[in-house]
MMTF fields as JSON, N, C-alpha, C and O atoms, coordinates in Angstrom:
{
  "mmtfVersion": "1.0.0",
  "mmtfProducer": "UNKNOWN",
  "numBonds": 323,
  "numAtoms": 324,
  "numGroups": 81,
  "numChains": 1,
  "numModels": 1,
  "chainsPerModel": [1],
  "groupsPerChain": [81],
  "chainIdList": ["A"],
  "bondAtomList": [4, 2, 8, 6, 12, 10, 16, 14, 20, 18, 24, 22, 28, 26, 32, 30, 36, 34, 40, 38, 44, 42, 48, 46, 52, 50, 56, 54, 60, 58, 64, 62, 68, 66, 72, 70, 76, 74, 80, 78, 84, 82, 88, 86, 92, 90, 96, 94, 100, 98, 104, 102, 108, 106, 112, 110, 116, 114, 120, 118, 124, 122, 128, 126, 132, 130, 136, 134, 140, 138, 144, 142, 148, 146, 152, 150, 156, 154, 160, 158, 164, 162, 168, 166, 172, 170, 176, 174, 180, 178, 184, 182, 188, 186, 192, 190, 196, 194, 200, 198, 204, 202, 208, 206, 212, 210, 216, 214, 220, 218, 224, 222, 228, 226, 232, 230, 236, 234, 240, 238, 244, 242, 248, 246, 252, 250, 256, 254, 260, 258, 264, 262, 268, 266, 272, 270, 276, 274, 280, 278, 284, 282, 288, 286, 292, 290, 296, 294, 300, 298, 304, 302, 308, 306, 312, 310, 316, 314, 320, 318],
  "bondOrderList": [1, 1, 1, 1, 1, 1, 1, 1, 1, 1, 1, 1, 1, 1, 1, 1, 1, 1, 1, 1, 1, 1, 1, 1, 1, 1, 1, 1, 1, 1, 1, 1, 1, 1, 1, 1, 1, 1, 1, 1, 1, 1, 1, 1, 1, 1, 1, 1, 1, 1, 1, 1, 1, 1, 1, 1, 1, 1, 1, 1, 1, 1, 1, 1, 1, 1, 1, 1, 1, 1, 1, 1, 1, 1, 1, 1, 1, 1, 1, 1],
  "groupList": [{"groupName": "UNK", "atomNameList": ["N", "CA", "C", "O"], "elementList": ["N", "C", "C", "O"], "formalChargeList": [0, 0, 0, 0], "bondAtomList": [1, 0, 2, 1, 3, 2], "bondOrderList": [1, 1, 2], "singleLetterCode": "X", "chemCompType": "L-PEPTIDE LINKING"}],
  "groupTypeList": [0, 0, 0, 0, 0, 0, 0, 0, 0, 0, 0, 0, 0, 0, 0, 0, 0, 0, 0, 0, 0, 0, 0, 0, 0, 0, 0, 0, 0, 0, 0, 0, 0, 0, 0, 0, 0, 0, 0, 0, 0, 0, 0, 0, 0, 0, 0, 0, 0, 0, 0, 0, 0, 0, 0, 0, 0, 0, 0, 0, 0, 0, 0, 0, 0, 0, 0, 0, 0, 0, 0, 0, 0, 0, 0, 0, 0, 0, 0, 0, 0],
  "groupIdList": [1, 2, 3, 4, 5, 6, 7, 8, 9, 10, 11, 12, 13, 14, 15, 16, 17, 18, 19, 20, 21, 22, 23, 24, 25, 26, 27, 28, 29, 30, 31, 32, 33, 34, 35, 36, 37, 38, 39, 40, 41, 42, 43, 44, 45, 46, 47, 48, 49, 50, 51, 52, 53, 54, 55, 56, 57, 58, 59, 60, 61, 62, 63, 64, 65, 66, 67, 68, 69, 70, 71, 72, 73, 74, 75, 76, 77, 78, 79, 80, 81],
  "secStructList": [7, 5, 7, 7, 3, 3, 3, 3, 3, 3, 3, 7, 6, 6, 1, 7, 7, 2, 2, 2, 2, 2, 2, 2, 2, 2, 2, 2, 2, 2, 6, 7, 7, 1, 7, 7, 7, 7, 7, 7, 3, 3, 3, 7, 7, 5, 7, 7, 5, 7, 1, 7, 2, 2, 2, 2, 2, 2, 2, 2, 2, 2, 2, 0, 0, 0, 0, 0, 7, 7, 6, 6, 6, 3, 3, 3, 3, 3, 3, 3, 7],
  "xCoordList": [169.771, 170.731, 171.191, 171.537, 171.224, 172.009, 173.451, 173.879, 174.089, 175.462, 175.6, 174.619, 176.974, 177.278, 178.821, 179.837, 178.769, 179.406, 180.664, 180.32, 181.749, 182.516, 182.97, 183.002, 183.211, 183.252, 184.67, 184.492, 185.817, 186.975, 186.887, 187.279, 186.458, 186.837, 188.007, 188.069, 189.249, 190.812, 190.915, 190.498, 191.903, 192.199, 193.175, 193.748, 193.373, 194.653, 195.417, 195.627, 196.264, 197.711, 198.595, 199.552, 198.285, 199.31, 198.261, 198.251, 197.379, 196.695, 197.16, 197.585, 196.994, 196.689, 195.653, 194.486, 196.071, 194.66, 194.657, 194.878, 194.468, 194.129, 193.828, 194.513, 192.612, 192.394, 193.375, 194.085, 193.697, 195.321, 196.612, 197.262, 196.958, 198.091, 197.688, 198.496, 196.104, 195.931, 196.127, 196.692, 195.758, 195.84, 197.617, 198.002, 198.33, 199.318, 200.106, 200.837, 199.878, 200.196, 199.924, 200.836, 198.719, 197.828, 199.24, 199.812, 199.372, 199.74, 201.312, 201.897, 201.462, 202.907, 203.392, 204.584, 202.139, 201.614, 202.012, 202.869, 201.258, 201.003, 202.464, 202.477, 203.521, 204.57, 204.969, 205.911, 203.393, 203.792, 204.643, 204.036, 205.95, 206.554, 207.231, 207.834, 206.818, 207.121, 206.101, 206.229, 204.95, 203.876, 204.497, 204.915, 204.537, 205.222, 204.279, 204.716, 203.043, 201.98, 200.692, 200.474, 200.048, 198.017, 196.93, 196.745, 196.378, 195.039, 193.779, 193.398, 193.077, 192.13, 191.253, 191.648, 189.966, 189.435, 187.783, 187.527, 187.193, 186.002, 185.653, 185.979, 184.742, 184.383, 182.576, 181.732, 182.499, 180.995, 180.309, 180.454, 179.391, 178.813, 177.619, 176.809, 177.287, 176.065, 175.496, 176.203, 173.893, 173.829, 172.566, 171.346, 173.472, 172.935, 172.142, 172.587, 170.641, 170.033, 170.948, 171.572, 171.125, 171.68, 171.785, 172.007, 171.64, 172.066, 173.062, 173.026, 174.33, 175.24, 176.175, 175.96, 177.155, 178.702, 179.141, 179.28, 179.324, 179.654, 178.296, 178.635, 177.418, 175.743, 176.288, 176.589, 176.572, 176.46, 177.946, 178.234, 178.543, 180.016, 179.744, 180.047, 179.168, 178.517, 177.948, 178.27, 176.912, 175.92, 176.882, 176.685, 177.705, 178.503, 179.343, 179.321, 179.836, 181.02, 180.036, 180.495, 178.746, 178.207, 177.512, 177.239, 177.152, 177.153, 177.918, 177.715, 179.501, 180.607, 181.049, 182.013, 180.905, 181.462, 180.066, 180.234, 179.016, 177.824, 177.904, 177.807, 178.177, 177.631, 178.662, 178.816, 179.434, 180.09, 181.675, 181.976, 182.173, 183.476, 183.479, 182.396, 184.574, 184.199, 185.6, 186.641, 185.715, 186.727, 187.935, 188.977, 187.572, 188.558, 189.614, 190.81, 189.198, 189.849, 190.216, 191.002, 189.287, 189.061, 189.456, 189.865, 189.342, 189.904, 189.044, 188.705, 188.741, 187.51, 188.216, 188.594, 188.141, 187.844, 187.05, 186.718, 186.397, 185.164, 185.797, 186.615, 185.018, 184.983, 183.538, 182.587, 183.474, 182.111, 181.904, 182.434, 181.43, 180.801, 179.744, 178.94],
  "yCoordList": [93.813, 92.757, 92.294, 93.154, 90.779, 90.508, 89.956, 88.816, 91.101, 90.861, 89.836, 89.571, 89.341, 89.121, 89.564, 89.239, 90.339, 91.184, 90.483, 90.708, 89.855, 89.392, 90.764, 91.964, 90.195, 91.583, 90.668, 89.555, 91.177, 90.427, 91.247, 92.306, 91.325, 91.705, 90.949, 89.729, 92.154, 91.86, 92.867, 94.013, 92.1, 93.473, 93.881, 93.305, 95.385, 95.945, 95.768, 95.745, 95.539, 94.803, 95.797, 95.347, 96.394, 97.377, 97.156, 97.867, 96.218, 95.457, 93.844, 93.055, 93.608, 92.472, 91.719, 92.091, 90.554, 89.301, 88.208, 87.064, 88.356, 87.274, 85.708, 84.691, 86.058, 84.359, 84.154, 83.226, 84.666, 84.338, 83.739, 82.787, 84.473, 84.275, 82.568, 81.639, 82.486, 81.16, 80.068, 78.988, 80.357, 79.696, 78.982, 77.857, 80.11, 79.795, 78.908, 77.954, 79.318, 78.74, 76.999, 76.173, 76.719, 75.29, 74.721, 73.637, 76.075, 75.319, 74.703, 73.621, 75.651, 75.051, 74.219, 74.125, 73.46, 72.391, 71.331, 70.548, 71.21, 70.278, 69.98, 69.142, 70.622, 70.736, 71.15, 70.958, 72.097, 73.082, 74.223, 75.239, 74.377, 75.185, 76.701, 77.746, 76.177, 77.236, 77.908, 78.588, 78.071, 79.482, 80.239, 79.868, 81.826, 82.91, 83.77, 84.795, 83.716, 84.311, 84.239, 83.903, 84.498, 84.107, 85.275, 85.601, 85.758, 86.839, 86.438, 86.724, 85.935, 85.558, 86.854, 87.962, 86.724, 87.722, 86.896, 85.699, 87.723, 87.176, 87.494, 88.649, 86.568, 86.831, 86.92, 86.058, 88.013, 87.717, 88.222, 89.177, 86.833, 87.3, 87.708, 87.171, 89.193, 89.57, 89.45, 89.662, 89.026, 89.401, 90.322, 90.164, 91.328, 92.961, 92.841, 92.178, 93.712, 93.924, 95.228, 95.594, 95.675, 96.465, 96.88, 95.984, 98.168, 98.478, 98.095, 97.5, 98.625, 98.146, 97.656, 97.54, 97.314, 97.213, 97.971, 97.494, 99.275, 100.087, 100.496, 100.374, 100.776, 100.319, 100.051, 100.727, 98.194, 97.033, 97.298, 97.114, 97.794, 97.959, 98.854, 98.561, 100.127, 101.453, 101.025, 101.361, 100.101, 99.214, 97.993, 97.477, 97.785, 96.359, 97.899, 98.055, 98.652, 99.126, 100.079, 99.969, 100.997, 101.053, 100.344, 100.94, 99.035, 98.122, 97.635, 97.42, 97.336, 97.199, 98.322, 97.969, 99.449, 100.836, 101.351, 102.236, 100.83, 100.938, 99.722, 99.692, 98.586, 97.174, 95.885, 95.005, 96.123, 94.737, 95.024, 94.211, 95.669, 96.002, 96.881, 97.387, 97.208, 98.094, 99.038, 98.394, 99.832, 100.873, 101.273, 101.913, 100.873, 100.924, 99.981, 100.228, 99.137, 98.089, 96.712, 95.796, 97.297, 96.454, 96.997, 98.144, 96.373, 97.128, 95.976, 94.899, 96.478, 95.776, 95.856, 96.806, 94.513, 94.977, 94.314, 93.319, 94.694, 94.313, 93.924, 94.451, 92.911, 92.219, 92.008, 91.638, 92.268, 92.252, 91.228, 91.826, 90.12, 88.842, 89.428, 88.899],
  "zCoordList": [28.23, 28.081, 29.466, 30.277, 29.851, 30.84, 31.045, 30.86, 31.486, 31.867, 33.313, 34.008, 33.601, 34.643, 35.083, 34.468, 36.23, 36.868, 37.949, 39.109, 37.904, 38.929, 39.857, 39.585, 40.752, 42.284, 42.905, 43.398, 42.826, 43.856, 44.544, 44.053, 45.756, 47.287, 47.838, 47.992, 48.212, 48.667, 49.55, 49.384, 51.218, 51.945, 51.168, 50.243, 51.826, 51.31, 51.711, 52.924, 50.721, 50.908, 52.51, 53.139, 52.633, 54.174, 55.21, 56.215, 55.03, 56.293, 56.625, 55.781, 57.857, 57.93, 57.883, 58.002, 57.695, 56.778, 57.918, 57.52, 59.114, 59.971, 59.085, 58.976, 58.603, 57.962, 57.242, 57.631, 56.33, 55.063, 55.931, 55.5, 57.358, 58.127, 58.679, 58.689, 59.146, 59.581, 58.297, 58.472, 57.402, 56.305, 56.331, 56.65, 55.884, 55.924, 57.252, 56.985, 58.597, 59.197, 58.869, 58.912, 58.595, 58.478, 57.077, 56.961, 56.201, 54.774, 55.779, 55.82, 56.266, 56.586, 57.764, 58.055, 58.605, 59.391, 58.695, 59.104, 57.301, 56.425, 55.602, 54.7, 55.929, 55.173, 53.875, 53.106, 53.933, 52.737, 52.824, 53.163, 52.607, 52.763, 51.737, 51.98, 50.853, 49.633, 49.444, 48.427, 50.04, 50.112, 51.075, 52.172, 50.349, 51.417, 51.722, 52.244, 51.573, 52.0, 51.389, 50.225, 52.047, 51.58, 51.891, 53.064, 51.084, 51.531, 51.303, 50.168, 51.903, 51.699, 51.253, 51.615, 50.404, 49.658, 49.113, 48.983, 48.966, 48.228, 47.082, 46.806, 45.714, 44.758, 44.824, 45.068, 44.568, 43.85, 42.319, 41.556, 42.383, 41.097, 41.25, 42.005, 40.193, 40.033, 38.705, 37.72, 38.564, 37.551, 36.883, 36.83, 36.42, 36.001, 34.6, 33.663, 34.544, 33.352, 32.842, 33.838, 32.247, 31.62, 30.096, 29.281, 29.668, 28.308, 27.546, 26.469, 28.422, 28.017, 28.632, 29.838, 28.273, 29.185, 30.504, 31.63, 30.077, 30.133, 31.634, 32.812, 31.387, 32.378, 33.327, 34.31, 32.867, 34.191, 35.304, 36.487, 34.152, 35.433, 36.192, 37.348, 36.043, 36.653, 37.992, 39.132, 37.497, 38.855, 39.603, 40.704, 38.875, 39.99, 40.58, 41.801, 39.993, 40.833, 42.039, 43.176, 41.932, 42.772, 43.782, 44.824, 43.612, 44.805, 45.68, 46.875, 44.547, 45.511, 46.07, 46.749, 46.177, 47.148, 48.177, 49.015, 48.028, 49.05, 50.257, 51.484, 48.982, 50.331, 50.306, 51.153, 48.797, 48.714, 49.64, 50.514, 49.484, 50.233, 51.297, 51.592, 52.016, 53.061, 52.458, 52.591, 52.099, 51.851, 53.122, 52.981, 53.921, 54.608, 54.576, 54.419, 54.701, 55.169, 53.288, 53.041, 52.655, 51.501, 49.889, 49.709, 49.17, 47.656, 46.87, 47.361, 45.425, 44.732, 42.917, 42.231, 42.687, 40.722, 40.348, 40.992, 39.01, 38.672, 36.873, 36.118, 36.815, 35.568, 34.975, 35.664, 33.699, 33.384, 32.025, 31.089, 31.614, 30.534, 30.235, 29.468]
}
């Protein structure tokens, strides 16, 4: 069966987010002023052959702790369709 696997890659929140801080700076250039902060983060989609459900999250969550995130610095959830 083919699933497809969403991957949110987010720093952790007790880091700083360089791009999110520039972001914000720009939002509040523009006179956006009611954003109180921004983290920028990435999504990816995979998509897994798998048995089951249960399978494909197994394989997204082992790709994201080998190659998709970096554990140090990063935190991951996985959604699976």
């Amino acid at each position: 069966m083919l699933f497809t696997a969403q991957v949110k890659v987010m720093p952790l929140k007790d880091l700083l987010d360089p791009q999110g801080k520039a972001v914000l700076g720009g939002l509040e250039n523009l006179g956006v002023t009611s954003v109180s902060d921004v983290r920028i983060g990435k999504n990816i989609d995979l998509q897994i052959e798998a048995a089951t459900k249960e399978e494909a999250i197994e394989i997204a969550s082992v790709a994201a702790k080998k190659l998709l995130a970096n554990p140090v610095m990063e935190m991951f959830e996985i959604t699976v369709n």
